[in-house]
N, C-alpha and C positions, 0 to 999 in steps of 0.2 A: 719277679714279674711285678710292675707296677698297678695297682687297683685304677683303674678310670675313675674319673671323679662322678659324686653326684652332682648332678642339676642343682641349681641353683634354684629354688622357689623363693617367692615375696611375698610377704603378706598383701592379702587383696583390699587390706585396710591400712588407713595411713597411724593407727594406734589412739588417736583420738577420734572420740565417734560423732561429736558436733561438727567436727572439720568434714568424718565421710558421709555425715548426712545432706550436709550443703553440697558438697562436689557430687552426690547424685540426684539433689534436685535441681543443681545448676545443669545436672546431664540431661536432663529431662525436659527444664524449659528449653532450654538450645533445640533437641528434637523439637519439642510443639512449634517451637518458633519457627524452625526450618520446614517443616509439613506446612503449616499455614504458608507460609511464603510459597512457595511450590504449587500449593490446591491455585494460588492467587496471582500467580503467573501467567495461564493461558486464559485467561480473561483479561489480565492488562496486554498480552500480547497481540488479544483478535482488537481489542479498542484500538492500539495503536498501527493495526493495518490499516482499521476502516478508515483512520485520522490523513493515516498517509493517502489512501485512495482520494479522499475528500479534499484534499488538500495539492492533488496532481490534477482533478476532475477542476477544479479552483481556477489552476493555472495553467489550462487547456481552453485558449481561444480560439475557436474560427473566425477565418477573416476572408469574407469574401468576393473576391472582386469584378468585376462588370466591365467587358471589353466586345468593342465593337470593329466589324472588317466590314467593308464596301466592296473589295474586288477577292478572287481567291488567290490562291499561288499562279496561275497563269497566266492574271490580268484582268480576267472575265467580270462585268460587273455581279455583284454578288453580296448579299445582307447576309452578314456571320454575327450572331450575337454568343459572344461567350461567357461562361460564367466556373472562377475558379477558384477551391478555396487554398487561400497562401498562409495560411494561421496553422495554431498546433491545433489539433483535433478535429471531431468530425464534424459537418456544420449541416446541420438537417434542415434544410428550404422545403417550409411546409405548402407555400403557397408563390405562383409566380404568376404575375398577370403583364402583362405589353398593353400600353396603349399606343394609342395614334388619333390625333387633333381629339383627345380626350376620350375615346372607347375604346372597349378592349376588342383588342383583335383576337382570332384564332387562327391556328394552323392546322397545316394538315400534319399527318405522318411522314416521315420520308421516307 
């Protein structure tokens, strides 16, 4: 009957102890260094969302434009003033006034 072998163990030292001192503070900076990088991650992450947001908000133009009808689809005489935005984004018109021979008009409701 053949005996099974023993396992093979290593020493968990390389035999000089300046060499295994270095190889576990080099093991040690590597972790801090890797932890830091990590903690410092989701802070350069949300910067670089809000960079990107700032940066599509940037190049997000309204552009809007001003068209006028006299008659409708059937002929009928008819004042259609339109107003549409053809640009990227939203275009917020806080204020719109009409004149005529220099005063502003009002309208009603429709």
């Amino acid at each position: 009957m053949v005996d099974p072998e023993a396992p093979h163990s290593h020493p968990s030292h390389t035999g000089h102890r300046w060499l295994d001192i270095v190889l576990g503070l080099s093991a040690m900076f590597v972790s801090v260094v890797s932890l830091v990088v990590a903690v410092e991650h989701g802070p350069t992450m949300e910067r670089m969302a809000d960079a990107n947001t700032r940066l599509v908000d940037a190049n997000s133009w309204p552009f809007v434009q001003f068209d006028s009808h006299n008659v409708d689809e059937q002929g009928n005489a008819e004042v259609r003033l339109v107003l549409t935005n053809d640009g990227i984004g939203p275009a917020c018109v806080e204020t719109f006034e009409l004149r005529s021979d220099g005063k502003p008009m009002s309208f009603g409701k429709r």
